[in-house]
N, CA, C and O atoms as CSV, one atom per row, in Angstrom:
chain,resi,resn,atom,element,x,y,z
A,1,UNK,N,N,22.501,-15.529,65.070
A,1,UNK,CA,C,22.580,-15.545,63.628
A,1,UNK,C,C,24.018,-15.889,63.250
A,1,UNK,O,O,24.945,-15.385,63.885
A,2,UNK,N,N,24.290,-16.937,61.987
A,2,UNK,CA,C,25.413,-16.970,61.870
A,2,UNK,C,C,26.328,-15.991,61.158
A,2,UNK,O,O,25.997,-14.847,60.845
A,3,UNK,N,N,27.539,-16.563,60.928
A,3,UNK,CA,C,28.047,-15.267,59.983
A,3,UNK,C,C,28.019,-15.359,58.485
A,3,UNK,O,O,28.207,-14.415,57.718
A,4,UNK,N,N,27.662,-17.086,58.028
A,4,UNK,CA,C,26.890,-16.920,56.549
A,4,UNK,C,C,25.864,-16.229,56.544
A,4,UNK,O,O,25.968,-15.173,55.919
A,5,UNK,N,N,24.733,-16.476,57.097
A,5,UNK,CA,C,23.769,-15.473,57.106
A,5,UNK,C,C,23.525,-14.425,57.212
A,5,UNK,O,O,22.494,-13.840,56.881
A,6,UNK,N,N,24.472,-14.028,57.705
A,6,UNK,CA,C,24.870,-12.533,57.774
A,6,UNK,C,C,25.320,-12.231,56.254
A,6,UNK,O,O,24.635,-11.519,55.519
A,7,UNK,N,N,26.569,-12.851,55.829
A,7,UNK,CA,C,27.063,-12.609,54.678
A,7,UNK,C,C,26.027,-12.471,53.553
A,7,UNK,O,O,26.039,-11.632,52.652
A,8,UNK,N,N,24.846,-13.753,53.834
A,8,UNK,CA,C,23.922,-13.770,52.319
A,8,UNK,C,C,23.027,-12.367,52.480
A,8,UNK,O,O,22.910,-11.600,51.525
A,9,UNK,N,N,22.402,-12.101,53.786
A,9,UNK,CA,C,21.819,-10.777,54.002
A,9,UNK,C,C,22.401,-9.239,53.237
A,9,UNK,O,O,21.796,-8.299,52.722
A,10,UNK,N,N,23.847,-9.530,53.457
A,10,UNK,CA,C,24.359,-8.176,52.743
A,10,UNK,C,C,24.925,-8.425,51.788
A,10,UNK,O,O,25.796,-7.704,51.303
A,11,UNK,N,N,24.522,-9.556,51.301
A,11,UNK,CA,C,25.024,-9.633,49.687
A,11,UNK,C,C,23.358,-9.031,48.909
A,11,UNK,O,O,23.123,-8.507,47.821
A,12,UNK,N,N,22.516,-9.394,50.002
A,12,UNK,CA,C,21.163,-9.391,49.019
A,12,UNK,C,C,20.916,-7.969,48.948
A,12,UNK,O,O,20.393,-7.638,47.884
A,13,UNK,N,N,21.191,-6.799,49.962
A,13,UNK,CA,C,21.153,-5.926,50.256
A,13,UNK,C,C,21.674,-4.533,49.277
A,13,UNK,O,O,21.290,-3.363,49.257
A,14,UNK,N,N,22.891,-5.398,48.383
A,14,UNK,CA,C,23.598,-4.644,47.737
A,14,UNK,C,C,23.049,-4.230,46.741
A,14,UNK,O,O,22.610,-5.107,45.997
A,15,UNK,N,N,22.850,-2.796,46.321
A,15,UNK,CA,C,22.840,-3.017,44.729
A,15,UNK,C,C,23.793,-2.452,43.618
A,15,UNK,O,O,23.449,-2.065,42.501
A,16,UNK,N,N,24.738,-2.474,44.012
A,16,UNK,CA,C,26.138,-2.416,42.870
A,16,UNK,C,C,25.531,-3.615,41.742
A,16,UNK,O,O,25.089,-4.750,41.918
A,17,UNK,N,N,25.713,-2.891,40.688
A,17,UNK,CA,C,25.778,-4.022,39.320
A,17,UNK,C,C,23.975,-4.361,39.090
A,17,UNK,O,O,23.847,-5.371,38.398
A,18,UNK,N,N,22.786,-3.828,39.457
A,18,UNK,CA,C,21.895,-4.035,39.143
A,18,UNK,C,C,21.319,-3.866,37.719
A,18,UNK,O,O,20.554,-4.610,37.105
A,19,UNK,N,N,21.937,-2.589,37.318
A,19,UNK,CA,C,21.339,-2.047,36.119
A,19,UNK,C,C,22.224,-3.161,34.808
A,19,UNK,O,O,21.672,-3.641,33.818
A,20,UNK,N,N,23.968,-3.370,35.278
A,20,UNK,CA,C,24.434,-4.569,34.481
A,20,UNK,C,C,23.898,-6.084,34.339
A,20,UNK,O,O,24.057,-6.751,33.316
A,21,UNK,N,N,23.501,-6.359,35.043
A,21,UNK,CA,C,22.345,-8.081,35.367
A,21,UNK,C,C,21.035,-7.688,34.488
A,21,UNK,O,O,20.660,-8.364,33.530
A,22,UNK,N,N,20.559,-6.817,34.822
A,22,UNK,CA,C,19.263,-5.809,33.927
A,22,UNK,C,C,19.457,-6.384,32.715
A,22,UNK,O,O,18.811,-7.337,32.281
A,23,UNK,N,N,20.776,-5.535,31.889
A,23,UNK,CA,C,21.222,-5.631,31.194
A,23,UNK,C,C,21.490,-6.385,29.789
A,23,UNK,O,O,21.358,-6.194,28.581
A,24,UNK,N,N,22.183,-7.859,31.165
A,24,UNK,CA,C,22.564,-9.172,30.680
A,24,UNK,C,C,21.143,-9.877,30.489
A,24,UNK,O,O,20.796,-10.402,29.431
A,25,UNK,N,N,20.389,-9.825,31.612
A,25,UNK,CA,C,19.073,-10.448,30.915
A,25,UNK,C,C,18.198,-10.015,30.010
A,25,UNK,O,O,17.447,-10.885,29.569
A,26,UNK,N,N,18.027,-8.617,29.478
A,26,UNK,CA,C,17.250,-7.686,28.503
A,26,UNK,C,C,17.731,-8.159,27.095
A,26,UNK,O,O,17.027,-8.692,26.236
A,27,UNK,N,N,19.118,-7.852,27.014
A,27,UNK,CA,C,19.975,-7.465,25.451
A,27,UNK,C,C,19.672,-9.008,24.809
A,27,UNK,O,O,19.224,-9.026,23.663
A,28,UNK,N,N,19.837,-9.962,25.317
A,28,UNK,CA,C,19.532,-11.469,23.924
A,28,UNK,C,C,18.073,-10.796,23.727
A,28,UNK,O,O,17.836,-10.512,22.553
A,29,UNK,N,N,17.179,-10.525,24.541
A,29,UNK,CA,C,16.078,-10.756,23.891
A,29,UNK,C,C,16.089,-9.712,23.277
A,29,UNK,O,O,15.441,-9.798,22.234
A,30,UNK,N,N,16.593,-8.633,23.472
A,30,UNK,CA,C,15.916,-7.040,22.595
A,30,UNK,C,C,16.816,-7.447,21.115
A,30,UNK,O,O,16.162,-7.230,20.095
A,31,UNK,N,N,18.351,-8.055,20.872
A,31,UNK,CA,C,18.629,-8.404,20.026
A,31,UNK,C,C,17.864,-9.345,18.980
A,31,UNK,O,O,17.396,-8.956,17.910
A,32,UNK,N,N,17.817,-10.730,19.510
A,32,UNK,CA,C,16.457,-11.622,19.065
A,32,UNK,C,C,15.414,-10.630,18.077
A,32,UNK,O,O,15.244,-10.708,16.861
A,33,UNK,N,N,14.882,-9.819,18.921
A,33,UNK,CA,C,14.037,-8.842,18.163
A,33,UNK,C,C,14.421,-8.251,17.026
A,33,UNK,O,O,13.819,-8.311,15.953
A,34,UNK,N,N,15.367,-7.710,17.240
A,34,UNK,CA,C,16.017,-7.022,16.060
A,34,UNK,C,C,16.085,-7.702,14.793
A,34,UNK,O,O,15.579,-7.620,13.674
A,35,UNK,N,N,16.766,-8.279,15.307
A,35,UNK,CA,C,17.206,-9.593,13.868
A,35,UNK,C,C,15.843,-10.177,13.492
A,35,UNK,O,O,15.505,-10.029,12.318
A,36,UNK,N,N,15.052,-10.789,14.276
A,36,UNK,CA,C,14.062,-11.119,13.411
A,36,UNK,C,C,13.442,-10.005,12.526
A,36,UNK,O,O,13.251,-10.075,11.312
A,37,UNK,N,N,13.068,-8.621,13.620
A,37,UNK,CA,C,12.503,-7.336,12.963
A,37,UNK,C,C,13.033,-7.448,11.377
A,37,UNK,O,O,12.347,-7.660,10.377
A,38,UNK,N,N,14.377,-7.251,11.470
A,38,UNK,CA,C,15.047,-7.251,10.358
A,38,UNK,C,C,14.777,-8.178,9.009
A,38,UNK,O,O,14.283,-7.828,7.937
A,39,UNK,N,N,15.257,-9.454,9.416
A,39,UNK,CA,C,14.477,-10.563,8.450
A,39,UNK,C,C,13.434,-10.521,7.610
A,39,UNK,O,O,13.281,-10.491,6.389
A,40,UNK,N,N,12.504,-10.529,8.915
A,40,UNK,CA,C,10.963,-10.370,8.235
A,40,UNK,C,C,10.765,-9.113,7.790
A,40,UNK,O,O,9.620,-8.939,7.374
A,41,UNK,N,N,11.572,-8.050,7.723
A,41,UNK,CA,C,11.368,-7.028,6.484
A,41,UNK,C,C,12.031,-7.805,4.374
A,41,UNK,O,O,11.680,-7.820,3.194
A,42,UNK,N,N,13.396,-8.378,5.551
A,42,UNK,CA,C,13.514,-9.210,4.076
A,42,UNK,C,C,12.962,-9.887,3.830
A,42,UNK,O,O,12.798,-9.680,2.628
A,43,UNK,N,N,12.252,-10.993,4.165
A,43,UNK,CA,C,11.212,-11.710,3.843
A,43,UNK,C,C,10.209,-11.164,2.755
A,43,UNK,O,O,10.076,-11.413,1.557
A,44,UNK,N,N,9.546,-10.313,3.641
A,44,UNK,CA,C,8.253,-9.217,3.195
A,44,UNK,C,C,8.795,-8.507,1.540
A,44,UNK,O,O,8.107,-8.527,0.519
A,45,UNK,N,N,9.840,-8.067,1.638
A,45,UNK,CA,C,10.734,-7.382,0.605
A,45,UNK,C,C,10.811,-8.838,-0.363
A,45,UNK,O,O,9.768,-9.151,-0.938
A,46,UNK,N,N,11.584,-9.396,-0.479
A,46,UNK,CA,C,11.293,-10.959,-1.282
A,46,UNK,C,C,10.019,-11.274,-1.553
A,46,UNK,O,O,9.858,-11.456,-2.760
A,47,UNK,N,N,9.229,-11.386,-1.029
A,47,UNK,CA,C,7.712,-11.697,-1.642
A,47,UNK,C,C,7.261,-10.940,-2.374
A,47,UNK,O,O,6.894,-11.366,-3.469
A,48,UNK,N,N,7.069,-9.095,-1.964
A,48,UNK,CA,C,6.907,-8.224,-2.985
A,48,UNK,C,C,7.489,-7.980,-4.530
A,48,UNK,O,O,7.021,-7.541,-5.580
A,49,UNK,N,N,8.641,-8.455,-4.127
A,49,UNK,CA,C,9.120,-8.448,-5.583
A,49,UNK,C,C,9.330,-9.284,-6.526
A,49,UNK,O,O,9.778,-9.078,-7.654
A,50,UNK,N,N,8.868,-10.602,-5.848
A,50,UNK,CA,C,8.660,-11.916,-6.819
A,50,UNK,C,C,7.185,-11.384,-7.216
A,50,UNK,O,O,6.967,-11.361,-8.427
A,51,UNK,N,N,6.413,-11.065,-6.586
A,51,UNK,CA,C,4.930,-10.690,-7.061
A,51,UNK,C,C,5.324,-9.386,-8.165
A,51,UNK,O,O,4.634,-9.461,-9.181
A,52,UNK,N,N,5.965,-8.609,-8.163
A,52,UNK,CA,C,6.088,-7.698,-9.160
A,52,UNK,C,C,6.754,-8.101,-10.131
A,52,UNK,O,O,6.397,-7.787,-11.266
A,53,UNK,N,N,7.916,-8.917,-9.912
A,53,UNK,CA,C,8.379,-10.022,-11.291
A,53,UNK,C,C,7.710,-11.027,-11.887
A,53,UNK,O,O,8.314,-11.546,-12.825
A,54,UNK,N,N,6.335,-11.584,-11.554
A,54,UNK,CA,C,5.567,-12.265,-12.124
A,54,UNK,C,C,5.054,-11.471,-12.844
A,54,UNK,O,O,5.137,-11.472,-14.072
A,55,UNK,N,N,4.295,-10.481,-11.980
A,55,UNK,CA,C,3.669,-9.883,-12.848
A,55,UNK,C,C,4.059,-8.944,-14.263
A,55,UNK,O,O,3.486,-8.739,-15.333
A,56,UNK,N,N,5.159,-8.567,-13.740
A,56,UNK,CA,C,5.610,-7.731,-14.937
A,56,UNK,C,C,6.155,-8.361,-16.108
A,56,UNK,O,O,6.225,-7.805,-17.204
A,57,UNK,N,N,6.530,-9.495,-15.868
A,57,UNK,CA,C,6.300,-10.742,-16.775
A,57,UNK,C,C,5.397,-11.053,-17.615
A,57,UNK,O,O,5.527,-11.029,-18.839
A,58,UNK,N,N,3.946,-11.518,-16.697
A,58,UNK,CA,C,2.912,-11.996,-17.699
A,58,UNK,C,C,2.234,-10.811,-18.657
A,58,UNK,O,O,1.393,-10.978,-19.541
A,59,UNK,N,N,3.004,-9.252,-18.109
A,59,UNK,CA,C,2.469,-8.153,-18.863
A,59,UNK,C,C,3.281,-8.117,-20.140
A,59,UNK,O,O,2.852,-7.879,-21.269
A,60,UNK,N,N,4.547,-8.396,-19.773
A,60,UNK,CA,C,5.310,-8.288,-21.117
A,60,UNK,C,C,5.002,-9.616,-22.172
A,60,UNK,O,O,4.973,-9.553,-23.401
A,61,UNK,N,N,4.776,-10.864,-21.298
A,61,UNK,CA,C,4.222,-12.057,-22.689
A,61,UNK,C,C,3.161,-11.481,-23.231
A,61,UNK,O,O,3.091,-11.640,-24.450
A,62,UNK,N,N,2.126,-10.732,-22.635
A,62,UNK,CA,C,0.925,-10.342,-23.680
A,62,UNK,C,C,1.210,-8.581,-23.933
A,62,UNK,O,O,0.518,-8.181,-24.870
A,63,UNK,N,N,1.585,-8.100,-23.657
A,63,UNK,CA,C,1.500,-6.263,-24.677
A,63,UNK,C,C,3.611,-6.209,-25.279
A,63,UNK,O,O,4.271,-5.669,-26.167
A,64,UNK,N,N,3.716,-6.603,-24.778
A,64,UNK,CA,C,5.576,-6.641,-25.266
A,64,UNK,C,C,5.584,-7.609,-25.911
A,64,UNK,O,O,5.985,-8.449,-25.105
A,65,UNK,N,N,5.338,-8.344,-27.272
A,65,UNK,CA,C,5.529,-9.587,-27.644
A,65,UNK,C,C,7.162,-9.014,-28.519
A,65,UNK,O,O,7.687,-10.043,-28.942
A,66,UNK,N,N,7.914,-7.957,-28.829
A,66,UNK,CA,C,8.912,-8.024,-29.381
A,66,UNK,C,C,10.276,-8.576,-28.363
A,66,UNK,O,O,11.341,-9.086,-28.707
A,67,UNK,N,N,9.723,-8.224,-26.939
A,67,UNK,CA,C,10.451,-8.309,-25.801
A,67,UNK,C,C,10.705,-9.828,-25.258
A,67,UNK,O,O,11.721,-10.480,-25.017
A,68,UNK,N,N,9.336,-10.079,-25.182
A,68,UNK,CA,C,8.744,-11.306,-24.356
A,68,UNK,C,C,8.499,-12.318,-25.606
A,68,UNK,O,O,7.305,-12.573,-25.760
A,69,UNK,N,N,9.318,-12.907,-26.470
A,69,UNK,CA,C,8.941,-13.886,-27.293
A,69,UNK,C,C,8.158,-15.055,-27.399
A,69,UNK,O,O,7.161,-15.378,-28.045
A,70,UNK,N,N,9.174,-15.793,-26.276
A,70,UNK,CA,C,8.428,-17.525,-26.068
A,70,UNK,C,C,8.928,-16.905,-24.902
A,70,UNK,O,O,9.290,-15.753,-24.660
A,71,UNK,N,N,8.837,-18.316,-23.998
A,71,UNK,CA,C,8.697,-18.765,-22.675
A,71,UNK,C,C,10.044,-18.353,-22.236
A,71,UNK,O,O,9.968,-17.539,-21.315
A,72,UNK,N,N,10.762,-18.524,-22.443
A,72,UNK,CA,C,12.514,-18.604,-22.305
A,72,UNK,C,C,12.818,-16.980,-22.311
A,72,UNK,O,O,13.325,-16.509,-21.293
A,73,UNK,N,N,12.529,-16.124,-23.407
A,73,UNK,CA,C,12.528,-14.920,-23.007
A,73,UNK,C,C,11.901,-14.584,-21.941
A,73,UNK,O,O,12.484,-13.988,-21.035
A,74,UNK,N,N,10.443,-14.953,-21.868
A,74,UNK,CA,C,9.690,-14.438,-20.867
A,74,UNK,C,C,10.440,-15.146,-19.153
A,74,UNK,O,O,10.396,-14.423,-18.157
A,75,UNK,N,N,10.867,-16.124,-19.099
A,75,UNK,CA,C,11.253,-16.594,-17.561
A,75,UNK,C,C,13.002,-15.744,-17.294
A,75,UNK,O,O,13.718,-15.633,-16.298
A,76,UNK,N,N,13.121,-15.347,-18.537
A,76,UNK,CA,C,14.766,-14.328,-18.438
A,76,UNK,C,C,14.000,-12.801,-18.082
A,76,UNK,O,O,14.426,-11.803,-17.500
A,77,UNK,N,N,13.278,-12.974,-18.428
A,77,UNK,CA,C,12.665,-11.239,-18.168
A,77,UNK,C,C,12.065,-11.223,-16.832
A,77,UNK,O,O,12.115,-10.182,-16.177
A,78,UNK,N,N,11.525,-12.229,-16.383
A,78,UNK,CA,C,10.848,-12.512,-14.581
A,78,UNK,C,C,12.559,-12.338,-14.156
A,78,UNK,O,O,12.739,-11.194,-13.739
A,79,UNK,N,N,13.699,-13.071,-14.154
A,79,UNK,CA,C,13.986,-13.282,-13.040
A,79,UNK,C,C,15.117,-12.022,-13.068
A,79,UNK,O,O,15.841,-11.993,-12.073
A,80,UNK,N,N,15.474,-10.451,-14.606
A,80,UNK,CA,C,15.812,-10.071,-14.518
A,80,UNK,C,C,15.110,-8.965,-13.824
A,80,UNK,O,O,15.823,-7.971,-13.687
A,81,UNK,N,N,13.624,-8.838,-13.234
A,81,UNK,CA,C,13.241,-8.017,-12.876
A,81,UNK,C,C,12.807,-8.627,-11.167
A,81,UNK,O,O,11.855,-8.124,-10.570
A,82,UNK,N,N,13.572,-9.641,-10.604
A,82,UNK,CA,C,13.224,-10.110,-8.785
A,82,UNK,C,C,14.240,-9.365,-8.637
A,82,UNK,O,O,15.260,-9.565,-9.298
A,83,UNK,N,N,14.109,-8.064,-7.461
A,83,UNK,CA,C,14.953,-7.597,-6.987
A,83,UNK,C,C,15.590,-7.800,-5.653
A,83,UNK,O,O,16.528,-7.186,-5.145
A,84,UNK,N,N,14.585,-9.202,-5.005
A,84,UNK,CA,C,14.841,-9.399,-3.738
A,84,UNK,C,C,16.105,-9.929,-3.361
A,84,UNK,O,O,17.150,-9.705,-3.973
A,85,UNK,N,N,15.982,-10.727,-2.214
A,85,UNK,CA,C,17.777,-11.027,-1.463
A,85,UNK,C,C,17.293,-12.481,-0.982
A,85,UNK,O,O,16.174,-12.935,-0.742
A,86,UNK,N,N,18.409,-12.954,-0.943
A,86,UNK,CA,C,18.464,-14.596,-0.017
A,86,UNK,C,C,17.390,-15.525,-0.881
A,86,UNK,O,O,16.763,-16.427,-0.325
A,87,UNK,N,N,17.252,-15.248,-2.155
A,87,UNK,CA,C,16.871,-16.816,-3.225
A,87,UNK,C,C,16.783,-16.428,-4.114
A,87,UNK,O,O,16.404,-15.303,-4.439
A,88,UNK,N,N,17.260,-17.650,-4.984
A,88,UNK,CA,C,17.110,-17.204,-6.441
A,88,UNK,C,C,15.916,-18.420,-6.642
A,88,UNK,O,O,15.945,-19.638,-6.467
A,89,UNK,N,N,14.686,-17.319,-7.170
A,89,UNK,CA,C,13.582,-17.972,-7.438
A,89,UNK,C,C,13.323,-18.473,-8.800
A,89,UNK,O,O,14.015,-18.014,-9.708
A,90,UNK,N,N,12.379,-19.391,-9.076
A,90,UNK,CA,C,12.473,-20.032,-10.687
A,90,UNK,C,C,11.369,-19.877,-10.815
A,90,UNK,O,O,10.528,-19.992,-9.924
A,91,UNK,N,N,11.078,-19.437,-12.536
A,91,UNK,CA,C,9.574,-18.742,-13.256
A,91,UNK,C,C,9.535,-19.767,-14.208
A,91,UNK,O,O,10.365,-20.521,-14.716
A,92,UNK,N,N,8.059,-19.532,-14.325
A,92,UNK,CA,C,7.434,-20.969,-15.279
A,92,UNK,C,C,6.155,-20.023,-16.288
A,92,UNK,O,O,5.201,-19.413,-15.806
A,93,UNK,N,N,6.485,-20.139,-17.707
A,93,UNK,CA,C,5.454,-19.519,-18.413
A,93,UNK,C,C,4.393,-20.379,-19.139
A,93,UNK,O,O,4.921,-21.239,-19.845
A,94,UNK,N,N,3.215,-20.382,-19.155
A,94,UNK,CA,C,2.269,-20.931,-19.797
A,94,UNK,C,C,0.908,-19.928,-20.584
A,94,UNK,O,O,0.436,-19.004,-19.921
A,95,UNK,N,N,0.450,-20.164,-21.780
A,95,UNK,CA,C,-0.546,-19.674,-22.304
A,95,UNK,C,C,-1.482,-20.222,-21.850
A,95,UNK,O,O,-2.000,-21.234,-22.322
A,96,UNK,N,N,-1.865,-19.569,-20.770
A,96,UNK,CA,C,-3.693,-19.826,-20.229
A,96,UNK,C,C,-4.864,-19.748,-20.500
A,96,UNK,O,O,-4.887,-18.881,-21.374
A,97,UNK,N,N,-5.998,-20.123,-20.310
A,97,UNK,CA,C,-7.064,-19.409,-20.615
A,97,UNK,C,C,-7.275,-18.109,-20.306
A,97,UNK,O,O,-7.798,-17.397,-21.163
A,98,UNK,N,N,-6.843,-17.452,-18.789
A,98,UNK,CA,C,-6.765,-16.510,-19.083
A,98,UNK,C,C,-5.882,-15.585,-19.686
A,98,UNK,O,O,-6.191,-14.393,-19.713
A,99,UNK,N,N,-4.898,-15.961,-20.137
A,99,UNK,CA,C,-4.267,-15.383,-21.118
A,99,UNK,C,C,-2.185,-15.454,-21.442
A,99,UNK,O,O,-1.634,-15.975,-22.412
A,100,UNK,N,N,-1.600,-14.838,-20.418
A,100,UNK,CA,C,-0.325,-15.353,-20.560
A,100,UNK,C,C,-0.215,-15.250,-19.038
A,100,UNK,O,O,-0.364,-14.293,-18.278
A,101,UNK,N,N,0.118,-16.643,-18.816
A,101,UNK,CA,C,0.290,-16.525,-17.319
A,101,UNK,C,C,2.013,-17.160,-16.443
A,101,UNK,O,O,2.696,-18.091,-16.870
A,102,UNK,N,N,2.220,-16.590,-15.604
A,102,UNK,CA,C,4.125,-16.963,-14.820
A,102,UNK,C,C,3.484,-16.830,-13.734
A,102,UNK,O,O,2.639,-16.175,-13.123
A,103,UNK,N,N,4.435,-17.987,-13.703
A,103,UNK,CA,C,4.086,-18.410,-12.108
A,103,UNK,C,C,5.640,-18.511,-11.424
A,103,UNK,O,O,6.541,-18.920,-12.156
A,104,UNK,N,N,5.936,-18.157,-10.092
A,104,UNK,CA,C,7.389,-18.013,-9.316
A,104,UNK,C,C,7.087,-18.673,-8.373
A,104,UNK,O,O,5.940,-18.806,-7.946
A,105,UNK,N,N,8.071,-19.167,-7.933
A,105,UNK,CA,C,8.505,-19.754,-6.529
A,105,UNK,C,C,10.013,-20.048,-5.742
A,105,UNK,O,O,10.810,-20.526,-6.550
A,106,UNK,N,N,10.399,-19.936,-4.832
A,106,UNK,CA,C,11.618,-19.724,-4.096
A,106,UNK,C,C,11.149,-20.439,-2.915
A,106,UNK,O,O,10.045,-20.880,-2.597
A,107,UNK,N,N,12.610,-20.429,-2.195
A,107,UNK,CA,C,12.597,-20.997,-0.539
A,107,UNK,C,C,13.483,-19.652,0.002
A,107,UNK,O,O,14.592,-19.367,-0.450
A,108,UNK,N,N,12.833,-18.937,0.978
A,108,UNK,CA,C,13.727,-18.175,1.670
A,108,UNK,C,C,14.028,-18.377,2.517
A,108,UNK,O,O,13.198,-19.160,2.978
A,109,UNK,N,N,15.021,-18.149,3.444
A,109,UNK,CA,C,15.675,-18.462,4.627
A,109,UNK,C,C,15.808,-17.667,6.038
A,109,UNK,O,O,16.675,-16.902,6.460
A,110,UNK,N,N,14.881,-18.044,6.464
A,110,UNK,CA,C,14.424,-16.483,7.487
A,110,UNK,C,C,15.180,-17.413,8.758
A,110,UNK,O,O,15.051,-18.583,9.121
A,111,UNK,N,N,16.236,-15.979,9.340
A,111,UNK,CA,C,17.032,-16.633,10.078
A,111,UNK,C,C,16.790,-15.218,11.575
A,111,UNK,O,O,17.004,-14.007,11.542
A,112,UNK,N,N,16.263,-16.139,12.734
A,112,UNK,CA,C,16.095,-15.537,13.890
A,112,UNK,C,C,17.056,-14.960,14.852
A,112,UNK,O,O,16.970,-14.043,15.668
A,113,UNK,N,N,17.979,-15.760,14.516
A,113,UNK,CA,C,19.180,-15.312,15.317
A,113,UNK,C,C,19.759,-16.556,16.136
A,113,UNK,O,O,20.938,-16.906,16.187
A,114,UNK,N,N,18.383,-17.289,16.921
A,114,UNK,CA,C,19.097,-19.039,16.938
A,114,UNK,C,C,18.466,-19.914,16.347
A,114,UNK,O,O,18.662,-21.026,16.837
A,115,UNK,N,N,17.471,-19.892,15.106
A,115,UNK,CA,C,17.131,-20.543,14.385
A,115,UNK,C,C,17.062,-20.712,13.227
A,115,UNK,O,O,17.546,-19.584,13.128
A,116,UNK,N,N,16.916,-21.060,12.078
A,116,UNK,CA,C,16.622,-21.097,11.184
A,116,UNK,C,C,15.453,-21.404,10.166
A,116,UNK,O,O,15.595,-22.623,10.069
A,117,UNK,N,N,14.694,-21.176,9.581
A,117,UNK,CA,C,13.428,-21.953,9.204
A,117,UNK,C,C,13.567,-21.345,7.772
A,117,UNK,O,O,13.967,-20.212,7.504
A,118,UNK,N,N,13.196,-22.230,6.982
A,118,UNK,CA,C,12.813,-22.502,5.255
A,118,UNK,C,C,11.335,-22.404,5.047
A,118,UNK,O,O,10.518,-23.220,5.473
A,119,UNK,N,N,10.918,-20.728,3.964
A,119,UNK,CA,C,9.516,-20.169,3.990
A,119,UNK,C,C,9.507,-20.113,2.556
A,119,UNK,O,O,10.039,-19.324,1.774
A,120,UNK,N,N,8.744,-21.184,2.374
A,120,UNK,CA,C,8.224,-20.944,0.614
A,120,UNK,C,C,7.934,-19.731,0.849
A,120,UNK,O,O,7.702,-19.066,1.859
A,121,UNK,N,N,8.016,-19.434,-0.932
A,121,UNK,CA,C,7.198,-18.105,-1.176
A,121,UNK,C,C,6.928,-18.965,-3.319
A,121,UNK,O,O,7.474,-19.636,-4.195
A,122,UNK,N,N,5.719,-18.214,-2.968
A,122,UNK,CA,C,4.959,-18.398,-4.623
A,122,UNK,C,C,4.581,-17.109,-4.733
A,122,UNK,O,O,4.282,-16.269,-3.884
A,123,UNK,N,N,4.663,-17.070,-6.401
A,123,UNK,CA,C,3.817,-15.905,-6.833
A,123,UNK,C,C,2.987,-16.513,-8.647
A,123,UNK,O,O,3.426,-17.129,-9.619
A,124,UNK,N,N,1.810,-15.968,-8.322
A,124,UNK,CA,C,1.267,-16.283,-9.851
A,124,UNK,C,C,0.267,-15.037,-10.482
A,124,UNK,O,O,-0.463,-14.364,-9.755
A,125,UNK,N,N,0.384,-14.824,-12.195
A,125,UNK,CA,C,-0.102,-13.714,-12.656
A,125,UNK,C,C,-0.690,-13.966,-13.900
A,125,UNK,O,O,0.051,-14.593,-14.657
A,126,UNK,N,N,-1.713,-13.694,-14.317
A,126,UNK,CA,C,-2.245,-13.825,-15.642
A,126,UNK,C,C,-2.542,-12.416,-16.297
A,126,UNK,O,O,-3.182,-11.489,-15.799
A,127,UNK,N,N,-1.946,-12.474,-17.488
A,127,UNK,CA,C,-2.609,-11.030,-18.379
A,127,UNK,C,C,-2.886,-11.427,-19.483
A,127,UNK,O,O,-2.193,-11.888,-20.390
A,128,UNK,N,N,-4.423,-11.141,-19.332
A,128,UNK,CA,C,-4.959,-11.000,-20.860
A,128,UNK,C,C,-4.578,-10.608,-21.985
A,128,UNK,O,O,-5.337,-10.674,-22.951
């Protein structure tokens, strides 16, 4: 046997530094996780509250008319009530058939940690 072979034998043999290599290969991905975990709570959080700013919108064009005047009040009253993060979304008011209806939409920016990707989000509400 030679004496490389010898050498690679008790290199393989060793285990100093196992749990650090462990480590190094575990943490990108458990991070990765995180951050997305994270995101897609903001994400989730951004959608909910464009849906509650529509809606609380098309409630105030039809039972708040001192509040909710025309359209212009009503798309200042949607976007003072989006409480979300990472877009500023734009509201659109129309008198519908079914009754006063806002409609929202944004681009959010859901960021993985090495990627990036652009996620519409819509929201639409009618009140009688």
């Amino acid at each position: 046997m030679s004496a490389m072979a010898r050498n690679i034998r008790s290199l393989l043999r060793h285990e100093k530094g196992a749990t650090a290599l462990e480590f190094a290969i575990l943490s990108p991905v458990f991070i990765l996780i995180v951050v997305g975990g994270v995101n897609l709570g903001l994400l989730l959080f951004a959608a909910g509250s464009l849906h509650f700013a529509v809606e609380d919108a098309a409630r105030c064009a039809s039972v708040r008319t001192t509040v909710c005047t025309n359209a212009t009040t009503t798309q200042s009253y949607a976007s003072s009530h989006y409480y979300g993060v990472a877009m500023t979304p734009t509201f659109a008011y129309t008198a519908a058939s079914c009754g006063k209806s806002v409609t929202g939409s944004g681009t959010f920016a859901f960021n993985v940690g090495i990627a990036n990707y652009s996620v519409p989000l819509s929201a639409a509400a009618c009140f009688p």
